[in-house]
N, C-alpha and C positions, 0 to 999 in steps of 0.2 A: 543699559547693561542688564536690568532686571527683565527684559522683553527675552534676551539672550538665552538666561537661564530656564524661563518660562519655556520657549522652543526647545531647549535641549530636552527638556523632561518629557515634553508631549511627545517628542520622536522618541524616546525610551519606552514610551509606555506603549507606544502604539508597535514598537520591532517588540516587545516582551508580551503585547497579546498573538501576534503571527505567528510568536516561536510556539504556544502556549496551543495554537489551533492547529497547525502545523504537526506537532510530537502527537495530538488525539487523532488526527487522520491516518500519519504513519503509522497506529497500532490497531485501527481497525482492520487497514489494508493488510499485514501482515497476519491477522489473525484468519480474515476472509480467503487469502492465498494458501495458509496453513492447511484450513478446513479442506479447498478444495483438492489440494494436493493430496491430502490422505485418501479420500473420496476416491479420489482418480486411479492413486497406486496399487489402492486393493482391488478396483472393478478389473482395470489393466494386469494384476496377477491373476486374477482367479480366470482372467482371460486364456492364461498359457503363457503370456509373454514376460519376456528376461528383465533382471532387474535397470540392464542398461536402456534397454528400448525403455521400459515405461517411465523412468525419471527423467529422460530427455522428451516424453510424449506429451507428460503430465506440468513440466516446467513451461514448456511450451504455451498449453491449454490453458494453466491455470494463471499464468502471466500478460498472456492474451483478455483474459476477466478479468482480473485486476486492471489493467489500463482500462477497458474498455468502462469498467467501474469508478475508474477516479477520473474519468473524462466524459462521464456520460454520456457514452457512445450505443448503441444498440448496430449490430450487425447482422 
């Protein structure tokens, strides 16, 4: 019985450090996506272009670097 509860806590501990590394990843990623979207909207305004083309341009790009950044990808 005592083996029982020994397994259940090491599976607690070990889902409560993934959630733990997990939440630190999601808020890089979203600050890095942030960063580049502003980047983007203003290069894409001073461009001439409308606010609708350049937030579907810039979600695009900047969603495209994110993956390509949480997957370690190079293209």
């Amino acid at each position: 019985m005592a083996n029982k509860f020994v397994a259940v806590f090491l599976v607690c501990i070990v889902v409560a450090a993934t959630m733990c590394v997990q939440e630190v990843g999601a808020h890089e990623s979203k600050d890095h996506f942030s960063k580049c979207f502003k980047e983007c909207d203003k290069e894409c305004h001073e461009k001439g272009h409308g606010n609708t083309f350049c937030e579907m341009k810039c979600d695009e790009d900047c969603g495209a670097k994110e993956a390509e950044a949480k997957l370690n990808i190079k293209f």
